[in-house]
N, C-alpha and C positions, 0 to 999 in steps of 0.2 A: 205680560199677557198679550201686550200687542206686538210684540213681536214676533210669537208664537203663532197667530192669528195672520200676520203677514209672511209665513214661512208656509201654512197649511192654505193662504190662497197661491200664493206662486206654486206650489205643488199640487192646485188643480189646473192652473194655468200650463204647466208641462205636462199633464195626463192632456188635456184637452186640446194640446199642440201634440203631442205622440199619436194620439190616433185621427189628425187631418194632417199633419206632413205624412209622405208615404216614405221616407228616407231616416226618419226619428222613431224610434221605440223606446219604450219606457215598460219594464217588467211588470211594475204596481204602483200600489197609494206611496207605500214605503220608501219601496224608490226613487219616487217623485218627489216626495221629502228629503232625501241624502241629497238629490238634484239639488233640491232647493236652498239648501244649507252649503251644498261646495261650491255652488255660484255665488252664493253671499260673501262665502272665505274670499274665493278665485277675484272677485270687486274687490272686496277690502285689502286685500293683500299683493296680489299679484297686478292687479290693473294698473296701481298708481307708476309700478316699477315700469310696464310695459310704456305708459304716457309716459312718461318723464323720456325712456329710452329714444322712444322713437317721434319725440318734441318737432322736431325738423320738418319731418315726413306732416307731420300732423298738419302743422301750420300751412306749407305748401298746399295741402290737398282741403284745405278751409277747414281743417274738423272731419271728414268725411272717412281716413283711416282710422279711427275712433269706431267705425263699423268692425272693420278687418278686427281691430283687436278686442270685440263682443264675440264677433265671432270665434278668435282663437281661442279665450275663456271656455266658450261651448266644448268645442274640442278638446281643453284640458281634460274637462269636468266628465268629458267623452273617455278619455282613457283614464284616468281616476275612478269610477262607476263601472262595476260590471253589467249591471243591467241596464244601460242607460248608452245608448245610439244612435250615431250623428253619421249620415253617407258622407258628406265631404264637407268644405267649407264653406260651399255655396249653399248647402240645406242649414247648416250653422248661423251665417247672414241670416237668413229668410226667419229661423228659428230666434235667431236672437232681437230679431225686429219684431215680430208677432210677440214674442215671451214679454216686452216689455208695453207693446202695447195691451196688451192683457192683465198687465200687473197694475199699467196706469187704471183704467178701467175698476177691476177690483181695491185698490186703493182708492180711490175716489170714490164707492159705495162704502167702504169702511171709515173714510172722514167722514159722509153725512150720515152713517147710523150714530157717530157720537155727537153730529150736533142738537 
């Protein structure tokens, strides 16, 4: 149940970023659910491959290409989704920073409604 619960907030979290970036759209509730669930894959799955890849890169730049590759995730998740639109990779960054501060946000009101 909570995870279901943390998949229907990140999917208002992308509705609520779709329409104040001017460069992201998002078709519906719907879609903003599939969003939400192939960014969860795209993390689980594909991100560790991307760290491990580009380890090097990572460490030089202190952590901070760890951006670029949220960002790329967006962008997958951008041509994986048809209804679901990212301008470039710089609205991607922007999107992918906001998405997660929104998610902290809403996760942290869902830790203290169960305390």
């Amino acid at each position: 149940m909570r995870l279901i619960l943390r998949i229907l907030l990140s999917a208002v979290a992308v509705i609520i970023l779709a329409n104040v970036l001017p460069n992201v759209s998002v078709d519906g509730f719907m879609t903003a659910v599939i969003v939400a669930i192939v960014l969860s894959l795209l993390n689980l799955l594909v991100k560790p491959i991307l760290v491990i890849l580009t380890l090097p890169v990572t460490v030089i730049t202190f952590g901070l290409f760890l951006l670029i590759i949220n960002a790329i995730i967006i962008l997958l998740a951008d041509k994986l989704i048809d209804g679901f639109a990212v301008g470039n990779i710089w609205w991607a960054l922007i999107f992918s920073l906001l998405l997660s501060f929104l998610q902290s946000i809403f996760f942290t009101l869902l830790k203290d409604d169960k305390s």
